[in-house]
MARMARNU-600785 format. One record per residue (C-alpha): residue in three letters; chain; x, y, z. Coordinates in steps of 0.1 Angstrom, whole numbers. Layout:
<recs>
> ALA	A	X	Y	Z
...
</recs>
This chain:
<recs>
> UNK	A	-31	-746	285
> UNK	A	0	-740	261
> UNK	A	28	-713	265
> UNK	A	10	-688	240
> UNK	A	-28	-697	253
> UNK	A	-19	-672	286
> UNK	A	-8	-645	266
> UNK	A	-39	-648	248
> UNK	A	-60	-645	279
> UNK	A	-40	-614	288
> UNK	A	-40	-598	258
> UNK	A	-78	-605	254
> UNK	A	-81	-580	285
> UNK	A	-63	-553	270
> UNK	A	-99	-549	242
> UNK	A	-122	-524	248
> UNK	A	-148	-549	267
> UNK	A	-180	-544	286
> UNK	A	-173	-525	323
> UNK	A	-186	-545	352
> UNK	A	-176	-515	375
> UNK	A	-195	-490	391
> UNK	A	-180	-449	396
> UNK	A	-188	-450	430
> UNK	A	-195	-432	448
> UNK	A	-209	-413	421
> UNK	A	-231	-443	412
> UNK	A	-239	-470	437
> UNK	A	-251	-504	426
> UNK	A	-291	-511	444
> UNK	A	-291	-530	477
> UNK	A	-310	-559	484
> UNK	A	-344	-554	504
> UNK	A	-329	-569	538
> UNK	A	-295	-550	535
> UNK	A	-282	-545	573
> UNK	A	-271	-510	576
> UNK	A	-272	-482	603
> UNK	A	-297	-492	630
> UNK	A	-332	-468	639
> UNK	A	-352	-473	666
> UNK	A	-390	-476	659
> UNK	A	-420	-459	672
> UNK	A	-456	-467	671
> UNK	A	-480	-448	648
> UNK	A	-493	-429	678
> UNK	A	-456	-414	687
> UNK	A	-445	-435	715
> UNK	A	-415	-458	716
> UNK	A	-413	-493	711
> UNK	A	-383	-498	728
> UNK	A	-389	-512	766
> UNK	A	-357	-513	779
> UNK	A	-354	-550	780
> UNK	A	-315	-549	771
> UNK	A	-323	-582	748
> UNK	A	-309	-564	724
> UNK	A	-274	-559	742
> UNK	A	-275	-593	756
> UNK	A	-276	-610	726
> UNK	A	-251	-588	708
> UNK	A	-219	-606	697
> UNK	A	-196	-576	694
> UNK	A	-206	-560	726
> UNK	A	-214	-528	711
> UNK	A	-249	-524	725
> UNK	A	-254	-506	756
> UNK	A	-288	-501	768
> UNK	A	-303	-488	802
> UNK	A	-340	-494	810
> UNK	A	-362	-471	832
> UNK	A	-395	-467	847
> UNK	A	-424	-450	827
> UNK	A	-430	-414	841
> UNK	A	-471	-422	849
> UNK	A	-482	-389	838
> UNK	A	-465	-390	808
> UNK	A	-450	-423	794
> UNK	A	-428	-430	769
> UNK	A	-435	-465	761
> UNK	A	-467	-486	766
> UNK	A	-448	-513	789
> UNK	A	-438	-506	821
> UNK	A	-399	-492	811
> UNK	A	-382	-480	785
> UNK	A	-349	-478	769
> UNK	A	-336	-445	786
> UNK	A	-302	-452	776
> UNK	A	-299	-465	740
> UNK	A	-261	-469	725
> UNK	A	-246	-484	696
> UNK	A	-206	-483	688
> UNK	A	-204	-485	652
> UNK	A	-164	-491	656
> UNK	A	-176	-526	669
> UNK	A	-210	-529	650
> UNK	A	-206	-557	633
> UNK	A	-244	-559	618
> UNK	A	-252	-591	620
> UNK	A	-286	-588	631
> UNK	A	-289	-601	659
> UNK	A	-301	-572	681
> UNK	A	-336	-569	656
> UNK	A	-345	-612	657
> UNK	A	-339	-608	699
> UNK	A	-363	-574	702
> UNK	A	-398	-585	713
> UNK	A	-412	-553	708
> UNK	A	-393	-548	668
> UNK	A	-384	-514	685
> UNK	A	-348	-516	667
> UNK	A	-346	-521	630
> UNK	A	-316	-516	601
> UNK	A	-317	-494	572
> UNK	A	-296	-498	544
> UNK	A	-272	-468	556
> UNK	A	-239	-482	559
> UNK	A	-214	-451	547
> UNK	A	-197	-438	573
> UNK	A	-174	-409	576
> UNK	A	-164	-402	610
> UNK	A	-139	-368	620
> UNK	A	-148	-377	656
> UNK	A	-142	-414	670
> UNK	A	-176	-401	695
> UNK	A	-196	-401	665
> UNK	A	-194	-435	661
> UNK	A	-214	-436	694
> UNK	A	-250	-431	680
> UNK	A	-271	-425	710
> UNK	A	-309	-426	718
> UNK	A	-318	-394	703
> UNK	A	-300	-398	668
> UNK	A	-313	-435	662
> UNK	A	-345	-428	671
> UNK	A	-371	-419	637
> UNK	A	-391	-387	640
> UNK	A	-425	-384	640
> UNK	A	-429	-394	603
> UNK	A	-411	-427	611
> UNK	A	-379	-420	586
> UNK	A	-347	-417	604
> UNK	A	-325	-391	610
> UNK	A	-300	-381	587
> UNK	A	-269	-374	598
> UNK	A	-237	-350	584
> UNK	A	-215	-377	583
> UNK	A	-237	-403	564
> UNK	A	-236	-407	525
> UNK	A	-276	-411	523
> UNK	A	-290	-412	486
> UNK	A	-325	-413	471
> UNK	A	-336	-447	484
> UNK	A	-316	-457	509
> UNK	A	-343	-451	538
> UNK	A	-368	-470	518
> UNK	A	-379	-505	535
> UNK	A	-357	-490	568
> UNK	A	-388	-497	596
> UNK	A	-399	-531	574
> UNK	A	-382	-567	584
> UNK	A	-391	-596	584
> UNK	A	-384	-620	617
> UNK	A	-370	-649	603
> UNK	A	-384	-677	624
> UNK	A	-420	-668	615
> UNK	A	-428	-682	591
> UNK	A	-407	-713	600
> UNK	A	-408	-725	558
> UNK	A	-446	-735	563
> UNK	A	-464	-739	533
> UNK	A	-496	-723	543
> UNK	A	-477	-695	551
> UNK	A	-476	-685	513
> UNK	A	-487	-653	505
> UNK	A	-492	-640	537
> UNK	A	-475	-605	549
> UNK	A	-450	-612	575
> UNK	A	-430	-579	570
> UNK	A	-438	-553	604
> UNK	A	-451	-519	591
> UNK	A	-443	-488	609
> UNK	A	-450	-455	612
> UNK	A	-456	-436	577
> UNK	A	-440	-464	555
> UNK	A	-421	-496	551
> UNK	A	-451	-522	541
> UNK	A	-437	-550	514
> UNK	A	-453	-571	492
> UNK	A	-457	-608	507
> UNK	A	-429	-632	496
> UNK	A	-430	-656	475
> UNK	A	-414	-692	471
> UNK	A	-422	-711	502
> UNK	A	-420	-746	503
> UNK	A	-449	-765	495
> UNK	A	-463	-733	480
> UNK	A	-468	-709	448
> UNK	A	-436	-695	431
</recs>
């Protein structure tokens, strides 16, 4: 490149050119379907909790921001169908690190991600989402809290995921629905493109 060939590259800049930029947070580019954002914890369609206070979830976490505490299932009234559940559910978003881990170790797929990621915190405690914020309400879509930039969309696909050792890259696999519905919404389309298989 000659002496006058970098001026041209600079000076090439300076033209009125097409804008690959955004005016966020005014406009915010899509997310990819398996996006990891702010977890929720899942219920089944008849109201009770998936979570059974296994602390799988915590064990496996890298960051250490997990804290769970299991308990006996009240018999007159139980909260989960197992023998426990998760009476203590904690997640430090300081540390949170959302890697995913925590969903591919659940047995249960109690704790999913949404594509929620926009945090604004006044209070370093709200960074502590407990039991009772993570968990979805009865229509299965999370709760939405004041600090959280939440926009048309962003809940969609939140109780949907697909564990990735499933499938395992089998061609006979193709076409068939691996994603986990929960309550209300969150079923996807089988994927395509398996090895072996159909495009």
């Amino acid at each position: 490149m000659g002496y006058l060939d970098g001026f041209k590259v600079t000076l090439s800049q300076m033209l009125p050119t097409r804008r690959v930029t955004t005016k966020y947070p005014k406009v915010k580019r899509p997310k990819p379907e398996r996006f990891h954002g702010r977890h929720v914890l899942n219920r089944y369609e008849d109201g009770m909790e998936k979570c059974i206070g296994c602390e799988l979830c915590a064990g496996v976490c890298p960051a250490r921001c997990i804290y769970v505490r299991g308990r006996d299932n009240p018999p007159d009234a139980p909260v989960s169908p197992g023998e426990r559940y998760g009476f203590v559910y904690e997640i430090n978003y300081l540390r949170c690190i959302h890697c995913d881990l925590c969903v591919e170790a659940c047995p249960t797929e109690a704790i999913t991600e949404s594509k929620v990621f926009e945090f604004s915190f006044t209070d370093r405690r709200d960074a502590i989402y407990t039991r009772e914020e993570l968990l979805v309400g009865d229509d299965g879509r999370p709760k939405q809290l004041p600090w959280e930039d939440w926009r048309p969309g962003d809940d969609a696909h939140t109780s949907a995921w697909m564990r990735a050792t499933a499938p395992g890259g089998a061609a006979d696999q193709e076409g068939i629905r691996h994603w986990s519905g929960e309550l209300g919404y969150g079923r996807r389309k089988p994927e395509a493109g398996q090895p072996g298989g159909q495009a």
